[in-house]
C-alpha positions in Angstrom: 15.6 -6.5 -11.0 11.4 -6.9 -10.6 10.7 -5.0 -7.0 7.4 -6.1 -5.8 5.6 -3.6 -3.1 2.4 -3.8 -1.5 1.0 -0.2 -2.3 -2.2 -1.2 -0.2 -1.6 1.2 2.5 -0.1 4.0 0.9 -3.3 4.3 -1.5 -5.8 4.9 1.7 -7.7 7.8 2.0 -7.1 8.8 5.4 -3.4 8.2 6.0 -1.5 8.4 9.3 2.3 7.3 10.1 2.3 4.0 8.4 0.5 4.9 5.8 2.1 8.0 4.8 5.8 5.9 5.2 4.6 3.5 2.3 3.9 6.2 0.1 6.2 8.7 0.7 8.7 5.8 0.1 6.6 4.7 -3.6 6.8 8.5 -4.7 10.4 8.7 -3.8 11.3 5.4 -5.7 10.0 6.6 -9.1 12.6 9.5 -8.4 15.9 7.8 -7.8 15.3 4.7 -9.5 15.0 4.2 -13.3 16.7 0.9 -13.9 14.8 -1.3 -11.9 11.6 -2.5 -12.4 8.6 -2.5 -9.8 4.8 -3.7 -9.4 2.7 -1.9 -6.9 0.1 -4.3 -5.5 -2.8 -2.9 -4.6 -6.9 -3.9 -4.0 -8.2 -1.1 -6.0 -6.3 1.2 -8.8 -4.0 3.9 -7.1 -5.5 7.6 -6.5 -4.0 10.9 -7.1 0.0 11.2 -7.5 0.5 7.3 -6.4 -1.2 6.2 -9.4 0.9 8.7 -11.7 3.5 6.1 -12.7 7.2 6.0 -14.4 7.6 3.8 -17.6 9.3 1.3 -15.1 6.2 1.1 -12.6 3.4 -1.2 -13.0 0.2 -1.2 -10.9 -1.4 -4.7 -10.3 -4.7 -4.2 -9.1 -5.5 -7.8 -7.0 -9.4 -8.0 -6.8 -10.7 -9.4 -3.7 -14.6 -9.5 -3.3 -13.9 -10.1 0.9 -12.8 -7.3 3.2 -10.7 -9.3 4.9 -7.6 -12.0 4.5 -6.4 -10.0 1.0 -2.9 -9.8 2.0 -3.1 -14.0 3.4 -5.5 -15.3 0.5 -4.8 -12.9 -2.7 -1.6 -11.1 -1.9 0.0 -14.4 -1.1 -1.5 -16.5 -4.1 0.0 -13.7 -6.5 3.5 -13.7 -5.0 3.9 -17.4 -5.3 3.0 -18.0 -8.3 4.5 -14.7 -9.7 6.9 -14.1 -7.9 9.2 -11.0 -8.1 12.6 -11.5 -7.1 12.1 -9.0 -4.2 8.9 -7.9 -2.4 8.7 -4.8 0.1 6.2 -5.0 2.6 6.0 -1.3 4.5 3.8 -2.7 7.5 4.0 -5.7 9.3 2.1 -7.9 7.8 3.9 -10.7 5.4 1.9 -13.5 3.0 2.3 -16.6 4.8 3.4 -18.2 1.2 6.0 -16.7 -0.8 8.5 -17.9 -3.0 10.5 -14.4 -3.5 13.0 -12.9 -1.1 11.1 -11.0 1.6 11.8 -7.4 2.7 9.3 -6.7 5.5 9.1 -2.9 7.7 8.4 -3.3 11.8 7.1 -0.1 13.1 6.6 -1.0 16.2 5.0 -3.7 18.6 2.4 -1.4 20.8 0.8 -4.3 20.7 2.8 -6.2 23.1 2.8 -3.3 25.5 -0.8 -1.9 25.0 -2.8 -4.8 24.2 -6.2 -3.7 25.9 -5.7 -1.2 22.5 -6.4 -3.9 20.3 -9.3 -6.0 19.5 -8.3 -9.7 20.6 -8.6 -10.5 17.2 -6.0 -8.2 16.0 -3.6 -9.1 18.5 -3.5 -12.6 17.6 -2.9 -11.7 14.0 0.0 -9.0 15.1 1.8 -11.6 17.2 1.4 -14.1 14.4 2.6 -11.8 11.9 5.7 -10.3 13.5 7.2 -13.9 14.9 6.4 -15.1 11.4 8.3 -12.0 10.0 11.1 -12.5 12.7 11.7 -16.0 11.9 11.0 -16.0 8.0 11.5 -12.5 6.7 14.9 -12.0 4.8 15.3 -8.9 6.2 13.9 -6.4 8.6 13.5 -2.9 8.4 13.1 -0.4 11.8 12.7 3.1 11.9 13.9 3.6 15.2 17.1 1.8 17.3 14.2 1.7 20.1 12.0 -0.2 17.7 14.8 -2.8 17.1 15.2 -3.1 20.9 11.9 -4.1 21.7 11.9 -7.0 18.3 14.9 -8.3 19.7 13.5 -7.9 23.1 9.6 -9.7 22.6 10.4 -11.6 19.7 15.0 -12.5 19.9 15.4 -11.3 16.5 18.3 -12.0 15.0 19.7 -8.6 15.0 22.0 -9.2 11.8 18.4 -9.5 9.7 17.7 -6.1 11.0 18.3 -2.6 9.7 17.3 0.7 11.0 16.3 3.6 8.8 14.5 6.2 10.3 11.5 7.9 8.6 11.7 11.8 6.8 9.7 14.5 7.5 5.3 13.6 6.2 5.4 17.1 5.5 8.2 19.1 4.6 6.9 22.4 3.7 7.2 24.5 0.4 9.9 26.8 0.7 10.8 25.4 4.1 9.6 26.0 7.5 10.8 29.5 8.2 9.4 30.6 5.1 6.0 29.0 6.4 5.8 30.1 9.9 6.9 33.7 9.6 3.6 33.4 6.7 1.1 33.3 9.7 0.5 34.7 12.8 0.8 32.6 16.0 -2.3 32.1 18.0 -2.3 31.0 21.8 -3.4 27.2 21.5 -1.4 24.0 22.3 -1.7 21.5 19.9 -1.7 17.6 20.1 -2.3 15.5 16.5 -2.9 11.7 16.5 -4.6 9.4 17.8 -7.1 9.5 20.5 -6.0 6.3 22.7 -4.3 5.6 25.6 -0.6 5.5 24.6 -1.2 8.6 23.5 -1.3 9.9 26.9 -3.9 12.3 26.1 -5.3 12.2 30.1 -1.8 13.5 31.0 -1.7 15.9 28.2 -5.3 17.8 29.5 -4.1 17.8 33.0 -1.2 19.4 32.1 -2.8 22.2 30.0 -5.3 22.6 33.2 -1.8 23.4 35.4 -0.9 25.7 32.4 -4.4 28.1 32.9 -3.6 29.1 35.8 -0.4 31.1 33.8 -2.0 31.5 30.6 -5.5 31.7 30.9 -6.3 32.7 27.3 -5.1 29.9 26.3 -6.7 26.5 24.1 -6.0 23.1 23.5 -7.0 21.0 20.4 -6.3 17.6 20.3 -6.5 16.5 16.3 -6.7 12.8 15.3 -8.6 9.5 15.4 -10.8 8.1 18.2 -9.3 5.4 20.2 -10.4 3.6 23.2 -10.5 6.2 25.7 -12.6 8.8 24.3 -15.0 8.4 27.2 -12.5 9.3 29.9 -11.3 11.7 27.9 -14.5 13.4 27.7 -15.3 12.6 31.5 -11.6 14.3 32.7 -12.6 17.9 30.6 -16.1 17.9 32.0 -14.7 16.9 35.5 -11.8 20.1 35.2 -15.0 22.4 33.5 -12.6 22.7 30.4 -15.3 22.3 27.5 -14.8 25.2 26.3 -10.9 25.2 26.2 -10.5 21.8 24.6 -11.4 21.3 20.9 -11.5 18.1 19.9 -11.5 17.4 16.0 -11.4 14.1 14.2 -9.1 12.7 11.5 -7.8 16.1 10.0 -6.5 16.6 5.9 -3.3 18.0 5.3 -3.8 21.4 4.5 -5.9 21.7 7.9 -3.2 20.0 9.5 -0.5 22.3 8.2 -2.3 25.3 9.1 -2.5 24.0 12.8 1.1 23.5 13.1 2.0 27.0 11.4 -0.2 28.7 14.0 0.1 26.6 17.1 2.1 27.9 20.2 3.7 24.8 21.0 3.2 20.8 19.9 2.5 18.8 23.0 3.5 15.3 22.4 4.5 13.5 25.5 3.4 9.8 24.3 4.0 6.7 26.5 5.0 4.7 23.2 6.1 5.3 19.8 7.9 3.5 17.0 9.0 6.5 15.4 6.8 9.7 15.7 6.8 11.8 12.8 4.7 14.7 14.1 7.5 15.5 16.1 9.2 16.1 12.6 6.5 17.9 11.4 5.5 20.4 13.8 9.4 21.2 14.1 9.7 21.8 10.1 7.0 24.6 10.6 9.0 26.3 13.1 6.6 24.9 16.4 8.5 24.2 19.4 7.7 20.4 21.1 7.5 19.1 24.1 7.9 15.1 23.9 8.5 12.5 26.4 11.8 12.1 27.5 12.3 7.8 26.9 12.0 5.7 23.8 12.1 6.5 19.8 10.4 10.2 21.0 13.5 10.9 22.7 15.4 9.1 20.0 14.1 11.0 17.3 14.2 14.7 18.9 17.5 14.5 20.9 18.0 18.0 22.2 16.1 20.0 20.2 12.8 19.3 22.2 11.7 19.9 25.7 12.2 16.2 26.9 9.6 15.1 29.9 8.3 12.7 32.2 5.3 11.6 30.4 3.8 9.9 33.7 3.6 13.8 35.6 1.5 16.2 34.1 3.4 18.8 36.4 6.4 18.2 34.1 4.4 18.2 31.5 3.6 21.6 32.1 6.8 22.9 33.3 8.2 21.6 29.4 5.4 23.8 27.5 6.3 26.8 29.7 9.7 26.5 28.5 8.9 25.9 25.0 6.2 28.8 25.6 8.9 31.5 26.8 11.9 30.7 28.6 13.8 28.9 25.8 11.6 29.3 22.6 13.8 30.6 20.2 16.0 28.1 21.2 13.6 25.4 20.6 12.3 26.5 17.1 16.3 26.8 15.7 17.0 23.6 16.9 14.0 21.9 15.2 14.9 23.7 12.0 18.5 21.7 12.3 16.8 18.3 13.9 14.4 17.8 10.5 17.3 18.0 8.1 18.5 15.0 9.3 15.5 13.7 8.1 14.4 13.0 4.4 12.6 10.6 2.6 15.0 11.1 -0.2 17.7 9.5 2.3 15.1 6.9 4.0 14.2 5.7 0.4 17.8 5.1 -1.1 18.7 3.0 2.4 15.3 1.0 1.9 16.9 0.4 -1.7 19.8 -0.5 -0.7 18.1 -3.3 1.5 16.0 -4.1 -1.3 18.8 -4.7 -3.9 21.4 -6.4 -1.0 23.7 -3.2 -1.9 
């Protein structure tokens, strides 16, 4: 069978969640399947290990002069007229034209929830895109059973077209996590990483860590990932609580800076208002950090028990949950993770995408 993938995403430079999904999931592929035969589309040539490719693999680079419309204008014109007999699309957004049968992935729909996050622009083209996908996708892929709620919810899915298959771990750690935290020494600092936006809850986060100062006054909080749309009120709330100089706030980080935060960190704060999925809860639990994560939707989903599970609206919570990841039930915490991530690999998420890829 002729698989046809849009590698687009998974050959950025500065990956986060969906991005690292579509290549984790390419890299994965050329491991368990030999027989088949795929085409990674992509606008430019694929970097590093993506563009180190099995006999069966075939990179199709799809020039496109305009930075725009290369998934409606050149994406789409390929698949027609070449058609494979399936094509994989990772994110949400499917060629309007295409004459092969369509496997599309639905992370999540923030933007129905959050839309002041999104340029109008872009929330046109989401809404566009995932009723398109809902009504003319072959099938569906979710990571999450909360994700498929809220398709079937916004957009009456058909929930036979659906199928969920939650994400691995973006970075599973040579030699395993207890190998790699007992490696460092653990330094007093909370630590949030992604983005730097309002479902993100980061306003809750800082009040929380203010609350935890007056117990552990040594400690820090850095708060690692892209600016979103409330980096001013972020900046006004630590100026207004005089916590400048407790708060580090870093941009997009690389991996090995990213590892090295999660080996070290006390405790991963992560009590987002809306998630698809959320994979650094994965990661910071396969270095042996303890999480605190909100207690509704694909966080509690995806951590069960083995995270401190809180009200994400009450920083006092909040900050109740890191004290008991901090001391009171720690141990407890860091052994549980350990057991939560192994029920997550992209070994296992790619051979159930395959399985929806080749109607198994």
């Amino acid at each position: 069978m002729l698989i046809g993938i849009d590698a687009s995403r998974a050959n950025m430079t500065q990956k986060t969640g969906t991005e690292w999904y579509s290549y984790f999931l390419i890299e994965e592929f050329k491991k368990i399947d030999l027989d088949n035969r795929f085409v990674l589309y992509s606008k430019n040539q694929l970097e590093g290990e993506l563009g180190n490719t099995p006999s069966n693999f075939e990179n199709k680079i799809l020039s496109w002069p305009l930075g725009f419309f290369w998934t409606q204008i050149r994406l789409c014109w390929e698949v027609f007229f070449y058609p494979p007999e399936v094509f994989f699309i990772p994110a949400h957004t499917i060629p309007i034209f295409t004459r092969a049968r369509t496997v599309m992935t639905v992370h999540d729909v923030g933007f129905k929830v959050y839309p002041e996050l999104y340029k109008w622009y872009d929330i046109l083209y989401h809404r566009f895109s995932i009723w398109w996908a809902s009504r003319f996708a072959d099938q569906i892929i979710v990571p999450s059973e909360f994700t498929k709620t809220e398709l079937i919810k916004y957009y009456r899915t058909d929930s036979k077209k659906i199928t969920v298959i939650p994400h691995g771990a973006s970075l599973p750690p040579p030699g395993g996590g207890e190998v790699a935290r007992k490696g460092g020494e653990i330094e007093p600092f909370l630590l949030y990483i992604g983005r730097l936006e309002k479902k993100k809850n980061i306003l809750n986060i800082i009040k929380a860590f203010n609350i935890i100062l007056n117990h552990y006054p040594d400690f820090k909080l850095v708060l690692a990932g892209r600016r979103g749309n409330e980096m001013e009120k972020i900046n006004e709330l630590i100026e207004s609580l005089r916590l400048r100089e407790k708060i580090e706030v870093l941009d997009y980080i690389l991996e090995e800076k990213k590892v090295n935060l999660y080996k070290k960190a006390s405790t991963f704060v992560f009590p987002t208002l809306y998630e698809g999925f959320g994979m650094p809860i994965l990661e910071a639990q396969s270095y042996g950090c303890p999480v605190v994560t909100s207690n509704r939707g694909a966080n509690a989903e995806v951590a069960g028990e083995s995270a401190v599970l809180v009200d994400p609206d009450k920083p006092d919570e909040i900050a109740k949950g890191i004290e008991r990841a901090l001391v009171g039930e720690r141990g407890g915490f860091i052994e549980k993770g350990f057991e939560n991530v192994k029920k997550y690999s992209w070994r296992q998420s790619a051979e159930k995408t395959l399985n929806v890829l080749l109607k198994k």
